[in-house]
C-alpha positions in Angstrom: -23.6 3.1 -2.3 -22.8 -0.5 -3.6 -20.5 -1.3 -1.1 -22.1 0.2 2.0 -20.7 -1.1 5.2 -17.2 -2.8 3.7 -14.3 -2.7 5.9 -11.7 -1.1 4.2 -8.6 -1.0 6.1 -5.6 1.6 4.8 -2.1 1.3 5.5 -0.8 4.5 6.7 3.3 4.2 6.8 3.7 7.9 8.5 2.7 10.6 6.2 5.0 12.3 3.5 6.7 11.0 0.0 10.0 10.6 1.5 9.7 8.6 4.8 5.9 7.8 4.9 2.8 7.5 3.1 2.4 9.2 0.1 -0.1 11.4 0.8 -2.0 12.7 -2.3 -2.1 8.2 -2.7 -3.4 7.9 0.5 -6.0 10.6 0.0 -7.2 9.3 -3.2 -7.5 5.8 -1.6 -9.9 7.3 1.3 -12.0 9.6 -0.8 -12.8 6.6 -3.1 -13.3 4.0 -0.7 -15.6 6.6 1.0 -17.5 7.5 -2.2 -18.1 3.8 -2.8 -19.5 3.5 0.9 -16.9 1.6 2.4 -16.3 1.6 6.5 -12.6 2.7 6.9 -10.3 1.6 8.6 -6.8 3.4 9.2 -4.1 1.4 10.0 -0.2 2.1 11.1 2.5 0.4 13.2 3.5 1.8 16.3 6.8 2.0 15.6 9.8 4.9 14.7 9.8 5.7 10.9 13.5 4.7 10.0 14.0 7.7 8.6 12.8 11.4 8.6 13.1 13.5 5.7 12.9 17.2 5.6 10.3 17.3 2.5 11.6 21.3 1.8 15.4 20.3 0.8 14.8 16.7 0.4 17.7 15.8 3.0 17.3 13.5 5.9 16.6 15.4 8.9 19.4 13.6 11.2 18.6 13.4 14.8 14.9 13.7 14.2 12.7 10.6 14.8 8.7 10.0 14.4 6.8 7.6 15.0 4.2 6.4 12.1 0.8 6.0 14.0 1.7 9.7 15.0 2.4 10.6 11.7 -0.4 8.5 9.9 -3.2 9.9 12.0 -2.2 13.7 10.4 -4.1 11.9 7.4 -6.4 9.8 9.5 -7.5 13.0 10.8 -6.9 11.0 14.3 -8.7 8.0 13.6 -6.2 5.1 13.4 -5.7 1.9 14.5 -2.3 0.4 15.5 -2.1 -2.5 12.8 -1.2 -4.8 15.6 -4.7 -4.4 16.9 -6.2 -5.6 13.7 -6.8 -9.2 12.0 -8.3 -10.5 9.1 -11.5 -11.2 10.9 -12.1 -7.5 11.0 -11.8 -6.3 7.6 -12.9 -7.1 4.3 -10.3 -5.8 2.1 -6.9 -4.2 2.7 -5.3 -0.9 0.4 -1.1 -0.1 0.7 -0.7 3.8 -0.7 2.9 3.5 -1.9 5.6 6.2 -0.9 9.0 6.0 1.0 7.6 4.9 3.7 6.3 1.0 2.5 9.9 0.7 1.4 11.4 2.2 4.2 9.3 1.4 7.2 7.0 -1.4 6.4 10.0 -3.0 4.7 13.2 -2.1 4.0 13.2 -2.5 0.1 14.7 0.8 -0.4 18.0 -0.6 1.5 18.2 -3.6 0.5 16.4 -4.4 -2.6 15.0 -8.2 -3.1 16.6 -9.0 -0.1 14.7 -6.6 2.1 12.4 -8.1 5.4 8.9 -6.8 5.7 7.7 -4.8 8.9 6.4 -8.3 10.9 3.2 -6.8 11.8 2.4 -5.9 8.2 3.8 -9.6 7.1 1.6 -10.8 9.7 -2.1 -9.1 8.4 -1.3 -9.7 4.7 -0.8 -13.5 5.4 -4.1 -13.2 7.3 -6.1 -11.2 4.5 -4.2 -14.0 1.7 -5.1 -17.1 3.9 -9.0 -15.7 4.5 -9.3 -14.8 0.6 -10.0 -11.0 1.1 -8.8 -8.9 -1.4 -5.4 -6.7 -0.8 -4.4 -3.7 -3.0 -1.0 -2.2 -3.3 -0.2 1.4 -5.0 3.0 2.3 -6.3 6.0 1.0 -4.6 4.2 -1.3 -2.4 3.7 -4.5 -4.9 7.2 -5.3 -3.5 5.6 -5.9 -0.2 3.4 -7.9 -1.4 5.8 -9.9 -3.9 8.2 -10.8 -0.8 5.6 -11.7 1.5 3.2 -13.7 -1.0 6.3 -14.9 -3.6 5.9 -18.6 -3.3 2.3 -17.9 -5.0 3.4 -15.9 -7.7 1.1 -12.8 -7.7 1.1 -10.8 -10.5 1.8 -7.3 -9.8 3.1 -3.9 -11.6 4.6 -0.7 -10.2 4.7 0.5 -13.8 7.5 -0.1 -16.1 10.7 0.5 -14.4 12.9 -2.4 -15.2 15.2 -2.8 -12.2 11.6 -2.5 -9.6 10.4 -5.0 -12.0 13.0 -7.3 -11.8 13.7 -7.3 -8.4 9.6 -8.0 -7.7 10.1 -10.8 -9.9 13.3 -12.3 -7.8 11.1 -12.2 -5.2 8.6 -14.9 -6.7 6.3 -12.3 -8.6 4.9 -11.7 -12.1 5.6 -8.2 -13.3 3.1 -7.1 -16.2 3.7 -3.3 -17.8 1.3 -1.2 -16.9 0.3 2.7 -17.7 -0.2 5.5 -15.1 -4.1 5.0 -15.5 -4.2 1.0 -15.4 -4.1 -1.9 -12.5 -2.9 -5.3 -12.9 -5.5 -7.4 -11.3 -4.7 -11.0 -9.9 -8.2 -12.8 -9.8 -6.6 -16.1 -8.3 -4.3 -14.2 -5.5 -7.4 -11.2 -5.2 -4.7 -8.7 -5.7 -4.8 -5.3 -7.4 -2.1 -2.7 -7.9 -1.4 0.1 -9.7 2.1 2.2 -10.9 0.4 5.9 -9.1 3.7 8.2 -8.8 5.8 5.2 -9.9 4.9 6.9 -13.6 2.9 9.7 -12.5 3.5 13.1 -13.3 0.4 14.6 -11.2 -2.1 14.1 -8.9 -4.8 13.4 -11.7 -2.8 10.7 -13.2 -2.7 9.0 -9.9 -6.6 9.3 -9.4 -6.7 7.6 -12.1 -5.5 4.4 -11.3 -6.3 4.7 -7.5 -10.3 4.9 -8.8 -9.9 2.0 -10.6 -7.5 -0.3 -8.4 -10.2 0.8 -5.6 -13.3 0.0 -7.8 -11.6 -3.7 -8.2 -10.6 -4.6 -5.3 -14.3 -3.5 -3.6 -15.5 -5.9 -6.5 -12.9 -8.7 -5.5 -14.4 -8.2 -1.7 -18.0 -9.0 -2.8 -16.4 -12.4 -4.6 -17.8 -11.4 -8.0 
């Protein structure tokens, strides 16, 4: 296990596609991290999702409220870490599984596009992780997270190929490069990785795909090779 005893903390924004994290993403992120030998680290707000979504019909589930440290530790299996407990000092790399949830809870991109705000615990830890050099990934929609909150250094990022995503990543001071289903756009100066997952995606193969290998590069960032 190369990379026995890394601190790999996951971003867990609730749990489900629609108003959360996307879950088979999330999975994929934890059973490679674990395969490599990494120490995990689990990691939500402790905050109301701003949604909930009925993931049967699809439709918002009106009245209904959950909370995503709740909801991320269904995937945690229980063991998870508000994110407002957690620095820079104690991890060594940080992952963002994509689903509704990073652009509805941790930001609110899905509302409002390149003028969204991110979550400011979430702002808070990836300015940590930029300003101590450890490497950050981000999985499907959540480039856009890191694009508004690390614009001024132009990262380079994908979520794939859709054009109006792309665009508004690049409004927001990043570098959007094409990518397919199976690749990563890796930014060696900003130690980013990311990967398009379900942005192109049509199954849960696809996205182990690119979650192997944005996983396998940013474990390689964390050991400044």
């Amino acid at each position: 296990m190369k990379h026995q005893g890394k601190r790999a903390g996951v971003v867990l924004a609730g749990c489900g596609v629609y108003d959360g994290a996307e879950i088979h993403e999330a999975v994929l992120t934890l059973l490679a991290l674990d395969r490599a030998g990494a120490k995990i680290v689990c990691l939500a707000p402790g905050k109301p999702q701003r949604q909930v979504v009925d993931h049967l019909s699809g439709q918002e589930a009106v009245g209904e409220t959950r909370n995503m440290l709740t909801e991320g530790a269904r995937i945690a299996r229980g063991e998870i870490r508000k994110i407002e407990e957690i620095g820079a000092e104690d991890l060594d790399l940080l992952i963002f599984p994509g689903g509704y949830g990073a652009a509805k809870n941790l930001s609110d991109f899905a509302f409002k596009g390149q003028d969204c705000a991110v979550e400011q615990e979430t702002e808070r830890l990836i300015k940590e992780m930029y300003a101590a050099r450890k490497p950050m990934g981000f999985i499907c929609i959540a480039p856009v997270i890191a694009a508004k909150v690390l614009g001024e250094y132009r990262p380079l990022l994908t979520i794939g190929s859709d054009r109006q995503t792309a665009a508004a990543i690049e409004a927001m001071g990043g570098k959007h490069l094409d990518c397919k289903v199976d690749e990563v756009a890796v930014d060696e100066k900003n130690r980013l990785v990311s990967t398009p997952a379900y942005m192109l995606a049509t199954g849960i193969a696809e996205v182990a795909a690119g979650v192997e290998k944005l996983v396998r590069e940013v474990l390689v960032l964390s050991s400044g090779k």
